[in-house]
N, CA, C and O atoms as a GROMACS GRO file, in nm:
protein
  476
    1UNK      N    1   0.133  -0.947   0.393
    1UNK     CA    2   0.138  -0.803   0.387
    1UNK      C    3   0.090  -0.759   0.248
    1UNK      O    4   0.135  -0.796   0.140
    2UNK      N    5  -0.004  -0.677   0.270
    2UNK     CA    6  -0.073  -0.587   0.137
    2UNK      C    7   0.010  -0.520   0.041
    2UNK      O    8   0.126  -0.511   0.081
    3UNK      N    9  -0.007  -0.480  -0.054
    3UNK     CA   10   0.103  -0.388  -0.157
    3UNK      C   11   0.076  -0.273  -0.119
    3UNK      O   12   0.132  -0.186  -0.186
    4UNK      N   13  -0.007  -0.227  -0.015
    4UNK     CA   14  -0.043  -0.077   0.033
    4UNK      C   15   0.057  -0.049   0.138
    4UNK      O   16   0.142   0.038   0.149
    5UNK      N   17   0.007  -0.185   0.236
    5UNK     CA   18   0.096  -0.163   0.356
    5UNK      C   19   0.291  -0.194   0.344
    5UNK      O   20   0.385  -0.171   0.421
    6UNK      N   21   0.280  -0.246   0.222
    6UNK     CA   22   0.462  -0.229   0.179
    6UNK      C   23   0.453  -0.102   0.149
    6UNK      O   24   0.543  -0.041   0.206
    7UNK      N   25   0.388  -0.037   0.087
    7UNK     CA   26   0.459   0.063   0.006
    7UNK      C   27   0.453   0.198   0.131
    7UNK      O   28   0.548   0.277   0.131
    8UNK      N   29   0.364   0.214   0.211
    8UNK     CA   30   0.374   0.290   0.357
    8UNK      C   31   0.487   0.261   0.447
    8UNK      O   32   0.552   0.341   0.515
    9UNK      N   33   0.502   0.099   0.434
    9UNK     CA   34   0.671   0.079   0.506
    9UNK      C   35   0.757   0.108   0.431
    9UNK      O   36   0.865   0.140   0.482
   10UNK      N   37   0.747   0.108   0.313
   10UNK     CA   38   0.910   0.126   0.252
   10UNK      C   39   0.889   0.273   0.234
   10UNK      O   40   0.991   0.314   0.180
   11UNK      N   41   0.782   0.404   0.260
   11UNK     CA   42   0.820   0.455   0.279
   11UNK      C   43   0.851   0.581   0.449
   11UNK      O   44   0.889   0.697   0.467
   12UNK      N   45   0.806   0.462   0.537
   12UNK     CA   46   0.828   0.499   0.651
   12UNK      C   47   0.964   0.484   0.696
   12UNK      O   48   1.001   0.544   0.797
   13UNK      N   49   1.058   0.392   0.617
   13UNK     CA   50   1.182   0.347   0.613
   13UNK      C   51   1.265   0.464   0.550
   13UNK      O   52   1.364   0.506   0.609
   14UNK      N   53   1.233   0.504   0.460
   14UNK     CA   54   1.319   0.594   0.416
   14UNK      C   55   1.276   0.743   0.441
   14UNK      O   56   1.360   0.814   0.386
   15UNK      N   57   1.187   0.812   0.498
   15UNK     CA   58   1.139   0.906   0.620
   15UNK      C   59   1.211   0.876   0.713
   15UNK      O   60   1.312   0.947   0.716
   16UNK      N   61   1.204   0.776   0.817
   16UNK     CA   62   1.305   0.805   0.927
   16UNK      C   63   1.400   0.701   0.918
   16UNK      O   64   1.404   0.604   0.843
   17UNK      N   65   1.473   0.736   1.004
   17UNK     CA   66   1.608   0.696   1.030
   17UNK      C   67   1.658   0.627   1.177
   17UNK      O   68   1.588   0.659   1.273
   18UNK      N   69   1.726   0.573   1.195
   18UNK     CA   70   1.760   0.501   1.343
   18UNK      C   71   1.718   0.539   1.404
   18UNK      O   72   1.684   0.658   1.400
   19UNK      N   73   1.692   0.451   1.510
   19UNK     CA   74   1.708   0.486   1.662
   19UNK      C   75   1.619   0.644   1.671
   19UNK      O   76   1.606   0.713   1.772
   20UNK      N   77   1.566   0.670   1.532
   20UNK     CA   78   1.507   0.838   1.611
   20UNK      C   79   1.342   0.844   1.551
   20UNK      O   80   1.302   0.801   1.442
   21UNK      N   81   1.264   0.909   1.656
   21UNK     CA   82   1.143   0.946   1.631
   21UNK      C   83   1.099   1.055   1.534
   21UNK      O   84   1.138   1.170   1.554
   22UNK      N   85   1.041   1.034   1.455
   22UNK     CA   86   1.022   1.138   1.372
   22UNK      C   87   0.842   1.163   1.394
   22UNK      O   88   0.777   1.094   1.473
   23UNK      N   89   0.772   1.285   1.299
   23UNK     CA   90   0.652   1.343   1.324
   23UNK      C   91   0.614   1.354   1.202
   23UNK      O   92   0.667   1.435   1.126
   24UNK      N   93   0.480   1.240   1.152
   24UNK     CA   94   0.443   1.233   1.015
   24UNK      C   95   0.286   1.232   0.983
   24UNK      O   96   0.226   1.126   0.998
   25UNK      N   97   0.241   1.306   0.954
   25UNK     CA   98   0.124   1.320   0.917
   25UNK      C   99   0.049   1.262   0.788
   25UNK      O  100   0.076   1.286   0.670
   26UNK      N  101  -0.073   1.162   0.848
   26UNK     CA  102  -0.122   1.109   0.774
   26UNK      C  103  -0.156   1.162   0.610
   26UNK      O  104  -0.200   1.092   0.518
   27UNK      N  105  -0.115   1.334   0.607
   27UNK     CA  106  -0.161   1.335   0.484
   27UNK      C  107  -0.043   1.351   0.405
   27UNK      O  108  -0.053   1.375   0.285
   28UNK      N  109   0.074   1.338   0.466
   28UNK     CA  110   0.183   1.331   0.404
   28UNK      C  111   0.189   1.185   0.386
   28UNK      O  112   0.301   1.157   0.342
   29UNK      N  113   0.138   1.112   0.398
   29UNK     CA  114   0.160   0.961   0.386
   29UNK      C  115   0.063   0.967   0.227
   29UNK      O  116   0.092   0.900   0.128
   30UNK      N  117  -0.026   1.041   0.234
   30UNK     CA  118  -0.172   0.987   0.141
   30UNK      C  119  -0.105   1.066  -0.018
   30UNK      O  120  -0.113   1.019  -0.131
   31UNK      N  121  -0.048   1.186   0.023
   31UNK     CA  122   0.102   1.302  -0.108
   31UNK      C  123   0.142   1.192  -0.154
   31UNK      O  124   0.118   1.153  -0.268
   32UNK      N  125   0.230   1.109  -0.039
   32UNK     CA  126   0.351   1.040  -0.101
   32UNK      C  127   0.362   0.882  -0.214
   32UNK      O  128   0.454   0.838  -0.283
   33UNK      N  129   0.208   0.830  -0.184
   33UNK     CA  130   0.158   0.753  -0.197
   33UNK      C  131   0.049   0.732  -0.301
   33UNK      O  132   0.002   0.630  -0.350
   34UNK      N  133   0.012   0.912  -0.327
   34UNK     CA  134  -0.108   0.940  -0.455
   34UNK      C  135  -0.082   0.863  -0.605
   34UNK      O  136  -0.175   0.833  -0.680
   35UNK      N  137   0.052   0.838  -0.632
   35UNK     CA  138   0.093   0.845  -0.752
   35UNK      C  139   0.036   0.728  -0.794
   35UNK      O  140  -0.024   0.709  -0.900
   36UNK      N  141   0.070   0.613  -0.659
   36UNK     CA  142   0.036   0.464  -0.712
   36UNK      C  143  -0.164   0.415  -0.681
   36UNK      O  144  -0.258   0.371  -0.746
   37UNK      N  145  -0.136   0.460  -0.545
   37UNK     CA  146  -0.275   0.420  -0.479
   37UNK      C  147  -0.323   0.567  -0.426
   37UNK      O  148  -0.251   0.666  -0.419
   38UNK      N  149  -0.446   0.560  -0.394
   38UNK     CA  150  -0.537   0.663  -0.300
   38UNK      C  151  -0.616   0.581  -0.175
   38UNK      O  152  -0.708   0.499  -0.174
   39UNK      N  153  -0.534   0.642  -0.071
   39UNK     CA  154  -0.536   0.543   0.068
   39UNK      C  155  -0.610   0.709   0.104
   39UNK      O  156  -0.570   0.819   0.065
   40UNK      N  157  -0.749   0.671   0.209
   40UNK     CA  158  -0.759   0.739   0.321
   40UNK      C  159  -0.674   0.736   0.427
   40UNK      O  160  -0.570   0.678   0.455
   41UNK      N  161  -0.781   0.850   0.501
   41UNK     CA  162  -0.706   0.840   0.624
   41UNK      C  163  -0.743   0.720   0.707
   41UNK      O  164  -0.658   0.683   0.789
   42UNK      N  165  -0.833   0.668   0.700
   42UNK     CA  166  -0.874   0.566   0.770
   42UNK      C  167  -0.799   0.455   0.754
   42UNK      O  168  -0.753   0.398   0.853
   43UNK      N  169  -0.769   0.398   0.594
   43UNK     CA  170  -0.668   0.302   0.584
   43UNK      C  171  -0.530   0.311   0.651
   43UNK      O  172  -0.478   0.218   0.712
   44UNK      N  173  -0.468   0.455   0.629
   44UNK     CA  174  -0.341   0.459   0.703
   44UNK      C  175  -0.359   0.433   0.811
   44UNK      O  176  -0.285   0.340   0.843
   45UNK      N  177  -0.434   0.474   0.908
   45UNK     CA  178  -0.502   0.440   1.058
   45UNK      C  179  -0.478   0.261   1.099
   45UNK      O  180  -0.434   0.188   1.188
   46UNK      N  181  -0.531   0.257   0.988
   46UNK     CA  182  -0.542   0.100   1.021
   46UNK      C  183  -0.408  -0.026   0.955
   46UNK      O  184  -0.384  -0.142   0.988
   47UNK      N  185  -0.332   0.081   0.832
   47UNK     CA  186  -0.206   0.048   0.808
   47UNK      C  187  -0.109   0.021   0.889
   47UNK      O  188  -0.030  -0.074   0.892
   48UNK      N  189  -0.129   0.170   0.996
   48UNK     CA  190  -0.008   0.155   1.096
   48UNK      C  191  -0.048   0.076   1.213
   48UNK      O  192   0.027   0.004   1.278
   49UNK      N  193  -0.190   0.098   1.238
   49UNK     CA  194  -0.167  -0.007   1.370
   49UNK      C  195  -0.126  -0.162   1.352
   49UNK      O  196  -0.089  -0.236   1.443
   50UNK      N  197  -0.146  -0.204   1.181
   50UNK     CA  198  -0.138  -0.351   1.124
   50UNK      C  199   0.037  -0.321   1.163
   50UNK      O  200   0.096  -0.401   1.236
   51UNK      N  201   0.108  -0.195   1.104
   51UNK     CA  202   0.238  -0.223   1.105
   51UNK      C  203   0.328  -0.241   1.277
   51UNK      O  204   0.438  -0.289   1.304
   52UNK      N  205   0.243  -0.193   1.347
   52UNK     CA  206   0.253  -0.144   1.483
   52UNK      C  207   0.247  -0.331   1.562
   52UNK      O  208   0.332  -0.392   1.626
   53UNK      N  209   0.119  -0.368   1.520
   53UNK     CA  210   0.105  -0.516   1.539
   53UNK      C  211   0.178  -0.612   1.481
   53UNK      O  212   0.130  -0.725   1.494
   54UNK      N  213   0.294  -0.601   1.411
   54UNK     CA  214   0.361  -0.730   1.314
   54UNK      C  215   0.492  -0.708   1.363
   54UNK      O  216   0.580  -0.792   1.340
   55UNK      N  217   0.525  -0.564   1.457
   55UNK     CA  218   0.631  -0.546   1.527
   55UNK      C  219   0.784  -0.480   1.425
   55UNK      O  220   0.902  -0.509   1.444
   56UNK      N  221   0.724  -0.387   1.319
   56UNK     CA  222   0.746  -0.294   1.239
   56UNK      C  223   0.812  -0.143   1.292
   56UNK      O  224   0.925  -0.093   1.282
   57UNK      N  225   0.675  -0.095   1.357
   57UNK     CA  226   0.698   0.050   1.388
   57UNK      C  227   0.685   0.033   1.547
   57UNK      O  228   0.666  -0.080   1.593
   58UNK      N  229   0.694   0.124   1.614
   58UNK     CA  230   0.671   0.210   1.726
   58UNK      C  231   0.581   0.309   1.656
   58UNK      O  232   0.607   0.348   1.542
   59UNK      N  233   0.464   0.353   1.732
   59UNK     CA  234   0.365   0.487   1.692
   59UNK      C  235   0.261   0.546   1.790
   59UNK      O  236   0.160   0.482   1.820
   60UNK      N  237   0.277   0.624   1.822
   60UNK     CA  238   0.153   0.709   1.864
   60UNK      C  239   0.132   0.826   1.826
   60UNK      O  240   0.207   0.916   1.788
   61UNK      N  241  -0.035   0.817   1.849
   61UNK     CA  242  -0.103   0.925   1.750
   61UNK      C  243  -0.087   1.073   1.870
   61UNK      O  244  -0.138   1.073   1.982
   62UNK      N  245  -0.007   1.190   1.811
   62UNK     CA  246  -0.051   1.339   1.830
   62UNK      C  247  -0.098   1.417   1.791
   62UNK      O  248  -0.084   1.468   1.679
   63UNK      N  249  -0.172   1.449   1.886
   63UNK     CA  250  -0.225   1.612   1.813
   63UNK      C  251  -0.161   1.731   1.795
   63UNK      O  252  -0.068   1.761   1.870
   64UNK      N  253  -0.204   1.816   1.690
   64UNK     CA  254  -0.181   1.928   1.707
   64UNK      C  255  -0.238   2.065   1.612
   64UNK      O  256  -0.329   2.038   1.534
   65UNK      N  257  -0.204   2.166   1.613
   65UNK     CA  258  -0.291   2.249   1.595
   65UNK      C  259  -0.365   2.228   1.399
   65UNK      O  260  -0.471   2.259   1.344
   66UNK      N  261  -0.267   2.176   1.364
   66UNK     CA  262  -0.286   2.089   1.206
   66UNK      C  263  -0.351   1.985   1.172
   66UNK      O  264  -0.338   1.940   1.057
   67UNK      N  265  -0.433   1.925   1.264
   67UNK     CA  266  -0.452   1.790   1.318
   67UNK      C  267  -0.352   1.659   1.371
   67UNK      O  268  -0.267   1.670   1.459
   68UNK      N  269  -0.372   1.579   1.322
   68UNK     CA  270  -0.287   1.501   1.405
   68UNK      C  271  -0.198   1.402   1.368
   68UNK      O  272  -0.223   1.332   1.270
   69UNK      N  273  -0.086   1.385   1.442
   69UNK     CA  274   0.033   1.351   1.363
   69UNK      C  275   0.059   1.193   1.393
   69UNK      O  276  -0.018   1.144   1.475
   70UNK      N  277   0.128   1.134   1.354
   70UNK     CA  278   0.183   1.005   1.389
   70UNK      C  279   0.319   1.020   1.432
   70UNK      O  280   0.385   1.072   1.342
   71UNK      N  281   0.394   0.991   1.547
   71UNK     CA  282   0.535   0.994   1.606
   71UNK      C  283   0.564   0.843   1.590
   71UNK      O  284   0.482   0.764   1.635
   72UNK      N  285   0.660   0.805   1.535
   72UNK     CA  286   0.703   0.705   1.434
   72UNK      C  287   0.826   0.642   1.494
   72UNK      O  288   0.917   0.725   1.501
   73UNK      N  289   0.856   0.536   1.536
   73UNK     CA  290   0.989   0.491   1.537
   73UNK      C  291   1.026   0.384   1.478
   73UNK      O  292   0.949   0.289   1.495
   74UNK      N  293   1.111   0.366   1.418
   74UNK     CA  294   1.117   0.215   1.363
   74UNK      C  295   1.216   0.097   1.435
   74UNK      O  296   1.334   0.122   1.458
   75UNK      N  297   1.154  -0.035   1.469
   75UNK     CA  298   1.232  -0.090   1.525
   75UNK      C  299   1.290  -0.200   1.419
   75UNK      O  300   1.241  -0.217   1.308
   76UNK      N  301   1.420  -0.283   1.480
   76UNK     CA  302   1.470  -0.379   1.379
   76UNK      C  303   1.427  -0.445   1.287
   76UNK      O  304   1.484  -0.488   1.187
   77UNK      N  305   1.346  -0.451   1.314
   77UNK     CA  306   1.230  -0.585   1.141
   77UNK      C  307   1.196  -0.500   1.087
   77UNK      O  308   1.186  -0.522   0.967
   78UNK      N  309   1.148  -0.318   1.147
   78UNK     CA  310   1.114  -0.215   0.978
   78UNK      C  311   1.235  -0.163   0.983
   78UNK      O  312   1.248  -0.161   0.861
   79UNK      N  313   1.388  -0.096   1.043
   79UNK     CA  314   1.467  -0.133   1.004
   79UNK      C  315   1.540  -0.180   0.858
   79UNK      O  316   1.584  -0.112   0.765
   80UNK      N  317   1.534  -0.308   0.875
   80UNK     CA  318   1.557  -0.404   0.814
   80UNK      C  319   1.474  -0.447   0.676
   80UNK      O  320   1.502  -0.520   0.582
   81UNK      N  321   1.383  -0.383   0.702
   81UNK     CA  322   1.220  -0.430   0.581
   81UNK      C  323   1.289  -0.391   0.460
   81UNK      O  324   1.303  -0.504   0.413
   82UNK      N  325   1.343  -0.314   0.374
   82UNK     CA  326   1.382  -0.265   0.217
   82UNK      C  327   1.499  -0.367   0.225
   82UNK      O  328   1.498  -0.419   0.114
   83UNK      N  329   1.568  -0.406   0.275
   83UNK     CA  330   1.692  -0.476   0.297
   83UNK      C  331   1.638  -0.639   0.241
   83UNK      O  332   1.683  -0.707   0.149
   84UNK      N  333   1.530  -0.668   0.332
   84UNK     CA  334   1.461  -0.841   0.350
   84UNK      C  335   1.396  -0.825   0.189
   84UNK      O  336   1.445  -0.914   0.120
   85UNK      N  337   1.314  -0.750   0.120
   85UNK     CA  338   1.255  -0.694   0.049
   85UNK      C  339   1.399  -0.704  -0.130
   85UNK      O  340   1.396  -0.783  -0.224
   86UNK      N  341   1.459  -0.633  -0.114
   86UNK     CA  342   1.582  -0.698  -0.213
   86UNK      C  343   1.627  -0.799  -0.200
   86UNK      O  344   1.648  -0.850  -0.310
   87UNK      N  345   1.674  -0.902  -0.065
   87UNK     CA  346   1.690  -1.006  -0.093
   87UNK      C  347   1.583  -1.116  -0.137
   87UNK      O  348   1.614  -1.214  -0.204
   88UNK      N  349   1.417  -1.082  -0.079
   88UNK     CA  350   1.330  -1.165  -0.118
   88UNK      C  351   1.385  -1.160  -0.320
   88UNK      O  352   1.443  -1.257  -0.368
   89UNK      N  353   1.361  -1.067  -0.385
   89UNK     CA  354   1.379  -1.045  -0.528
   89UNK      C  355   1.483  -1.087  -0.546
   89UNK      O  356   1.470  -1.134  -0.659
   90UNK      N  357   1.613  -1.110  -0.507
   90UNK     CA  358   1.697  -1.151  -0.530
   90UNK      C  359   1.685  -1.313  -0.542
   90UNK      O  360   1.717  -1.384  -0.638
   91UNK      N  361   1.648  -1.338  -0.457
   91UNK     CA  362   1.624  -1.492  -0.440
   91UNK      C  363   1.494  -1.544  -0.503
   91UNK      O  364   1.450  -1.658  -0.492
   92UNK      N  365   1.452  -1.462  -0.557
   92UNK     CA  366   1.341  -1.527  -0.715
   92UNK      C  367   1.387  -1.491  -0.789
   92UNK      O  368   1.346  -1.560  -0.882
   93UNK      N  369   1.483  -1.392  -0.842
   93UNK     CA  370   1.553  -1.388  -0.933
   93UNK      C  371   1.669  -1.516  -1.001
   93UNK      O  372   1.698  -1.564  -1.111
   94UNK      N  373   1.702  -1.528  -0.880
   94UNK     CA  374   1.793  -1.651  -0.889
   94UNK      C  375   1.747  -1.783  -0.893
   94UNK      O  376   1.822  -1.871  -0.933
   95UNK      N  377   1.593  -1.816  -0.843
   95UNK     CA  378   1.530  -1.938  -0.861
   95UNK      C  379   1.484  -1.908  -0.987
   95UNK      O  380   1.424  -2.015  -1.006
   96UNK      N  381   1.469  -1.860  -1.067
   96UNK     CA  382   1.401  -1.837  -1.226
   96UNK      C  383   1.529  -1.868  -1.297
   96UNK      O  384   1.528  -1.966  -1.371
   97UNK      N  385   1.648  -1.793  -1.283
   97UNK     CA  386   1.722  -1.827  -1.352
   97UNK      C  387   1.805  -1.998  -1.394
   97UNK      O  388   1.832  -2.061  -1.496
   98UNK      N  389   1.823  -2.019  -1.217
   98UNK     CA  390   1.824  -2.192  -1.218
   98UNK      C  391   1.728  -2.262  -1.284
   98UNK      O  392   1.752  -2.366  -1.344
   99UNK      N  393   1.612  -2.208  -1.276
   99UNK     CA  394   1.484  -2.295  -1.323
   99UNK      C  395   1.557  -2.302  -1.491
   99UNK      O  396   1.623  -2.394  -1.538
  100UNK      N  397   1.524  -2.184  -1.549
  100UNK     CA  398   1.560  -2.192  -1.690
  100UNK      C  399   1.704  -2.263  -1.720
  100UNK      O  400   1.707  -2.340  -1.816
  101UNK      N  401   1.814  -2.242  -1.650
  101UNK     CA  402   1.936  -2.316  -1.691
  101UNK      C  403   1.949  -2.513  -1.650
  101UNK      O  404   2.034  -2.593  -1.690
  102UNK      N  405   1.842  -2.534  -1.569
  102UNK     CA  406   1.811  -2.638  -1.574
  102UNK      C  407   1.710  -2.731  -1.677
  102UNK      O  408   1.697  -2.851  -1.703
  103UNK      N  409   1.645  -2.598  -1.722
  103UNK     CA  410   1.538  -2.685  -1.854
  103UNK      C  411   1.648  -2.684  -1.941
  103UNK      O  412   1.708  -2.788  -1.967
  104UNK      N  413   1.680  -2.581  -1.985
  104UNK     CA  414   1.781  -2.566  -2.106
  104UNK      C  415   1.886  -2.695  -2.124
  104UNK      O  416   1.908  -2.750  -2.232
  105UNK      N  417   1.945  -2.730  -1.996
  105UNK     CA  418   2.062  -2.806  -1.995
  105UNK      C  419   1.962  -2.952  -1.994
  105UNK      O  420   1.978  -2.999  -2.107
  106UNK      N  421   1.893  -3.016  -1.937
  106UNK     CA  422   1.793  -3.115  -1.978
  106UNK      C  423   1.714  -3.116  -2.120
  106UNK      O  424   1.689  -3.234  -2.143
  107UNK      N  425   1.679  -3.060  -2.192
  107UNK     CA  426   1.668  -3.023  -2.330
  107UNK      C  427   1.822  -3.066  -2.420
  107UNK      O  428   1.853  -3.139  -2.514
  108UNK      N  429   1.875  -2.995  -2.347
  108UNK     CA  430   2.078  -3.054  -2.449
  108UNK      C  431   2.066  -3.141  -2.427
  108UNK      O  432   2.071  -3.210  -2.529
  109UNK      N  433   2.044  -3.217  -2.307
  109UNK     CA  434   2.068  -3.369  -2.253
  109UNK      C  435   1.949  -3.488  -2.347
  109UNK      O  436   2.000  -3.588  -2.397
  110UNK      N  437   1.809  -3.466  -2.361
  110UNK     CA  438   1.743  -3.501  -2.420
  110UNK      C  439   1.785  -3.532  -2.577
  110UNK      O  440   1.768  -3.641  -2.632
  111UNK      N  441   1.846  -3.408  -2.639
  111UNK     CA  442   1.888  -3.437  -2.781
  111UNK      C  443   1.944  -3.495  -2.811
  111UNK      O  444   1.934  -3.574  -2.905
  112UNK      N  445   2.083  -3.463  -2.688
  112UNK     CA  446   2.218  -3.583  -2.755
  112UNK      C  447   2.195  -3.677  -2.701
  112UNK      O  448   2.290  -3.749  -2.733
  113UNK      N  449   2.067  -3.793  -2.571
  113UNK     CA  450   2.036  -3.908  -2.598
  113UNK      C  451   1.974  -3.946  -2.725
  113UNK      O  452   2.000  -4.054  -2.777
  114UNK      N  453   1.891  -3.862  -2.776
  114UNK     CA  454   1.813  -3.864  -2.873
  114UNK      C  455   1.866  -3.941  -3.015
  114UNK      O  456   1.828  -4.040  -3.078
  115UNK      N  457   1.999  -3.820  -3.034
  115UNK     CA  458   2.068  -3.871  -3.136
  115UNK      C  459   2.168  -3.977  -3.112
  115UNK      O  460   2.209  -4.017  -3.220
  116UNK      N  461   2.234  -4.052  -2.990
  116UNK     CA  462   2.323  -4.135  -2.956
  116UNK      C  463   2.234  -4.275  -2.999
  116UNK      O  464   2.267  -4.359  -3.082
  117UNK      N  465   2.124  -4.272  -2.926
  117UNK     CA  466   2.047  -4.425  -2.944
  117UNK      C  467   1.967  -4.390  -3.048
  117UNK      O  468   1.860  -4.443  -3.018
  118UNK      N  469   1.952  -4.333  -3.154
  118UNK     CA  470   1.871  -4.337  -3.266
  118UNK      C  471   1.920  -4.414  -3.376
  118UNK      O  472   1.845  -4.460  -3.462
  119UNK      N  473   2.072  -4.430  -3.374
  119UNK     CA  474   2.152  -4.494  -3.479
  119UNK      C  475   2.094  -4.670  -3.422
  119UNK      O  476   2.134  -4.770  -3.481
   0.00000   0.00000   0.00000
């Protein structure tokens, strides 16, 4: 998954809510999203059907007199996506830290063989 297409799920995740359909327009996706990246409309197009295909969203495209909207549902794995997403970081957080408290403590271990058999 792209850093485009996370950042459209995490914020399609926090746009809607359970179990309910909501009505989102691609250019409210392209607003929400200006700060970091500049996604067409074409990319979102092809964002959501990627998210639609990995079994993320529910979506179909409506029209209406504004042009046309995306009707959005999210099922359990987008759901769930900001949730999987802190624990991924969590759990490299915690392999970095082991990493370092394991050099550190092999380094102590190194010295005081160092100095035991040097005499």
């Amino acid at each position: 998954m792209t850093r485009k297409e996370k950042l459209v799920m995490a914020y399609l995740c926090g746009r809607c809510q359970k179990n309910k359909t909501y009505l989102i327009s691609p250019q409210e996706i392209t607003q929400a999203l200006s700060k970091k990246y500049v996604l067409s409309i074409e990319e979102i197009d092809e964002i959501m059907v990627y998210l639609s295909n990995e079994n993320f969203i529910d979506f179909v495209v409506s029209d209406g007199k504004n042009g046309y909207f995306y009707c959005v549902n999210l099922k359990k794995s987008g759901q769930s996506f900001l949730n999987d997403i802190k624990k991924k970081k969590i759990t490299l957080g915690m392999l970095v830290l082991r990493s370092c408290f394991l050099a550190t403590v092999s380094f102590v271990f190194g010295v005081l063989l160092r100095a035991i058999f040097k005499k």
